[in-house]
N, C-alpha and C positions, 0 to 999 in steps of 0.2 A: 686555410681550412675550408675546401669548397665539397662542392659538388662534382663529379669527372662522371662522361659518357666511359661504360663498360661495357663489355661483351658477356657471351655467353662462357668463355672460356675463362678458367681462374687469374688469369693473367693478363687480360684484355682490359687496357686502361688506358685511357688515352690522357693527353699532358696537358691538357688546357682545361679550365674549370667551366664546368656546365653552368648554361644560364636560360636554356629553356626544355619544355618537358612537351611531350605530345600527349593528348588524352582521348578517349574514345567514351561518348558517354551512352551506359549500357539500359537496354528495357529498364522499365518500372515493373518491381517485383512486386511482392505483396505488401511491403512495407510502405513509408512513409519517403525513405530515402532514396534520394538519385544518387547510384553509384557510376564510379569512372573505371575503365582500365585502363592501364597505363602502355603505352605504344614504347617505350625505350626499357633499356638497361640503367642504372645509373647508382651509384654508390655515394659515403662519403669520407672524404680522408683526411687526415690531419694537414699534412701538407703534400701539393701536386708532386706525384712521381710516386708516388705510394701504391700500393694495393690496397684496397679497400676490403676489410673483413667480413667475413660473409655475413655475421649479424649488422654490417652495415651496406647491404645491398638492396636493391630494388630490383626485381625481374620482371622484362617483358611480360606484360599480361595479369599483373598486379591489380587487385581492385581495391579502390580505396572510393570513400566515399566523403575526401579532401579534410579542412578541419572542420570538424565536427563542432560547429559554435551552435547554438540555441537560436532560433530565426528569429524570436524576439528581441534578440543581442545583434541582430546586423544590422541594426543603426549605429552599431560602436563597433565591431569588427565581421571580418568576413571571412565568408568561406574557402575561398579561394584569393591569390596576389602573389605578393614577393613570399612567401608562405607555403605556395603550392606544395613545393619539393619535401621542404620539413615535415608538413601532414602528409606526405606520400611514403616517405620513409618510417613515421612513426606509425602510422597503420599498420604496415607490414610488420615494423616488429612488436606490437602490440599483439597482432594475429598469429607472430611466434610465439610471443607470453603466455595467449589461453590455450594453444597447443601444447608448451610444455606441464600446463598445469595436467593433462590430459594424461601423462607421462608417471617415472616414477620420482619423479622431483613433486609432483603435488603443486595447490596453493604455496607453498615459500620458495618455491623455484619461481614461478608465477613471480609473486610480489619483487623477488630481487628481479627480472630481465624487463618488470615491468619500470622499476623505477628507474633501471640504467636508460629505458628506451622514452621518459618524460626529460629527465636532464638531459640527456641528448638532444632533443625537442627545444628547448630551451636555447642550446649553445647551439642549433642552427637557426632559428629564428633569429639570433643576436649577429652569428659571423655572417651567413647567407643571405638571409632576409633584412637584413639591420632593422629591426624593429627598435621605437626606444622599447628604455631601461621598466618603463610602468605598464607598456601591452604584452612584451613577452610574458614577464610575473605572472599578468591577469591570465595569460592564454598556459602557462605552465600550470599554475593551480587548478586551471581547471581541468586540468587531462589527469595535475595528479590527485585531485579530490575526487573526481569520478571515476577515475580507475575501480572504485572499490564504492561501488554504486552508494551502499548504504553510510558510509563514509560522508557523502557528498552531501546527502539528503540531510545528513541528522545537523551540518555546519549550518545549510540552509534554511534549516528549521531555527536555530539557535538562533541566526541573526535576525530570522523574520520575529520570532517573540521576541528577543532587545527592542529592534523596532517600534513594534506596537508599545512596548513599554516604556519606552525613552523617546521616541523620537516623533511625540504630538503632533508638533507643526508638517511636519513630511507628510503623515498622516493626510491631514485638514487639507496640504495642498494636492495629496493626490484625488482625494476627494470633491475637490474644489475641479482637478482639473477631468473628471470620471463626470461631473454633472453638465461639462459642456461639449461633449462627445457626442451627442445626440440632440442636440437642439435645433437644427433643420427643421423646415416642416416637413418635410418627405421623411425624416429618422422618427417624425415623433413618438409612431408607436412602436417603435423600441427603445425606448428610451428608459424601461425596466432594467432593460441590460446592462448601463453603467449605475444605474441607480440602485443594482442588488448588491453588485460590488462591491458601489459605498458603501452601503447598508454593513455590509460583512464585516467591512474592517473597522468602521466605527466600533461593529460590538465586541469586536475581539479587541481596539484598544480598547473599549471600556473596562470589559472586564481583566485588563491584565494593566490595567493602571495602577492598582494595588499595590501593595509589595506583596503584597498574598494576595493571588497563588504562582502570581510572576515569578517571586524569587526560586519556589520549590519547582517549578516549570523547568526555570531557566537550568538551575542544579541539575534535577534529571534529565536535560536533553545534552549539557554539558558533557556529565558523567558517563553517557551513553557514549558521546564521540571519543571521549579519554579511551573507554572501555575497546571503542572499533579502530581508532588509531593505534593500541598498542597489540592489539591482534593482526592489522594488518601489517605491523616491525619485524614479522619474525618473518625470516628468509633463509636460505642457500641459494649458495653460489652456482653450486651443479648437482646433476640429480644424484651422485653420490654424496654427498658434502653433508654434516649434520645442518638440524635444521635450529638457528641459534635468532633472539632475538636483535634488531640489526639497530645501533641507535644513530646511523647515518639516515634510515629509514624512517624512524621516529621523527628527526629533526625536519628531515624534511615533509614529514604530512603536518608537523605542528607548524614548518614556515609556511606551505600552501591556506594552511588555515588561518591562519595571520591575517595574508594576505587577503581570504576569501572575506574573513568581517569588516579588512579597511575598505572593501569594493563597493561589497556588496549595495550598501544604504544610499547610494548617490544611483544604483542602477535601478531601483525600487520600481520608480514612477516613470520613468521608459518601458521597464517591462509590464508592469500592469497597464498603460495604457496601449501597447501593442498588443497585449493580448485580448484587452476589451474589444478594440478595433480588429481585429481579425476575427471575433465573435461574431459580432455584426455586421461583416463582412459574407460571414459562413450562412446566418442566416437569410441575407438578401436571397443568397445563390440558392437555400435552400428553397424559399416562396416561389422566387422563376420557377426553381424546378416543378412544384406540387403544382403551380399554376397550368406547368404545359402538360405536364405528364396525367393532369386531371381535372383541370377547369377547364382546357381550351380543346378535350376531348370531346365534348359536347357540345364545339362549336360545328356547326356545318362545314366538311372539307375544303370546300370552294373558298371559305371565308378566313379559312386558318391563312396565316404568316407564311408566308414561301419560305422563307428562312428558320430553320429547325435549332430548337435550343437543346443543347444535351439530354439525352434524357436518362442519364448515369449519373443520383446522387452525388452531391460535391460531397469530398471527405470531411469528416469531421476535424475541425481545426487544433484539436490536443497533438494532431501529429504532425500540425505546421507543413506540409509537403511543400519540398524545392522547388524550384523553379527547371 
């Protein structure tokens, strides 16, 4: 079950299984994200000598903008590896998905090409990529819990209130490990910055150490996701097809979510401490900046730094920008 170089023409396949991909990496738009396009052809088949279906191709000049992990998550997985292809292909048909939503199939054309185009995902990560058995999971759930944005947020939400409410000591040690983030003498005066953090999650566990109002919390952000997982069940198969609730569909957003609360709580205190660290990161770069672009204007020319610091604001760190 590989990957094969194809052509432009339907029938252009060649017999050997691909194992490398060319990319071209394209301006920075106004987003956040560095996109690629893709320099080859390439499909994927069940077994070499096949044709590869056209919802399973990739065309010359494809942008993808690779897998789509969280950049506070690339200290456990990355954007790019044995992986490339599977996020090169699942883009593209993802970017078929919200096209056909566009169509007269609607959202449940949509949801079914999108869930055929994550298990796909999946079983090339596992044939192609060999990933183990516990990072594909991670990396399936999370294409297929965010597929459906509000989906993903309300799991998120869910686990972080369990969290705070069950899970003390995790608590205390991220707190524990947010208080020495800044202890440098040069960090000292920011050193607000982990220390509001703390601050935050202490009072949210305080207050949700209770059973009240944890438990009716917890119920309604529950009841919310029951409510958006079985909205996002109903499908067809094509833009003619009625549109019927799917409980392959079902099963599968209740296993991504499974998966998303046995993950989640171990990846807690890496992401909060990468996001604090990049906080203060963003600030350093901010000071240099105000420093040149307005302290050091009032230095006599003669006297200024030969060497010029940007003087283009750093981006704000909620959009993490790639490298």
């Amino acid at each position: 079950m590989p990957f094969v170089d194809i052509g432009p023409g339907p029938d252009d396949v060649a017999g050997t299984a691909k194992t490398e991909v060319t990319l071209t990496q394209l301006p920075p738009g106004g987003g956040s994200r560095t996109c690629f396009r893709c320099e080859d052809w390439f499909g994927w088949v069940d077994e070499l000598g096949q044709v590869p279906p056209a919802d399973r191709r990739v065309a010359r000049g494809a942008e993808t903008d690779l897998a789509s992990i969280p950049p506070f998550l690339w200290g456990l997985f990355s954007s790019y590896g044995r992986h490339t292809m599977p996020a090169i292909l699942h883009d593209v048909q993802c970017d078929a998905a919200k096209a056909a939503r566009r169509g007269p199939g609607g959202a449940p054309l949509r949801a079914h090409r999108r869930r055929e185009a994550d298990d796909l995902f999946r079983r090339t990560l596992a044939e192609h990529a060999q990933l183990g058995i516990m990072t594909r999971w991670i990396m399936w759930s999370g294409v297929r819990l965010f597929g459906s944005l509000w989906v993903g947020v309300s799991v998120v939400l869910g686990v972080a209130v369990g969290l705070l409410h069950w899970s003390a000591p995790v608590i205390d040690a991220v707190d524990d490990v947010l208080s020495h983030v800044a202890t440098e003498p040069w960090l000292a005066f920011l050193g607000w910055v982990p220390s509001g953090f703390a601050w935050v999650l202490r009072q949210l566990s305080e207050r949700l150490a209770a059973d009240q109002p944890f438990g009716s919390i917890l119920l309604a952000v529950g009841g919310l996701t029951l409510v958006l997982v079985l909205l996002r069940s109903v499908e067809r198969a094509s833009p003619t097809s009625p549109s019927r609730w799917s409980p392959q569909a079902f099963g599968s957003l209740l296993g991504a979510c499974a998966v998303a609360v046995l993950v989640l709580p171990p990846m807690v205190p890496l992401v909060l401490v990468t996001v604090v660290t990049r906080l203060l990161l963003w600030i350093l770069d901010l000071v240099l900046h105000v420093t040149w672009t307005h302290v050091l204007r009032m230095v006599p020319q003669a006297w200024r730094p030969a060497r010029r610091l940007p003087r283009k604001a750093p981006p704000f760190p909620g959009g993490f920008p790639k490298p």
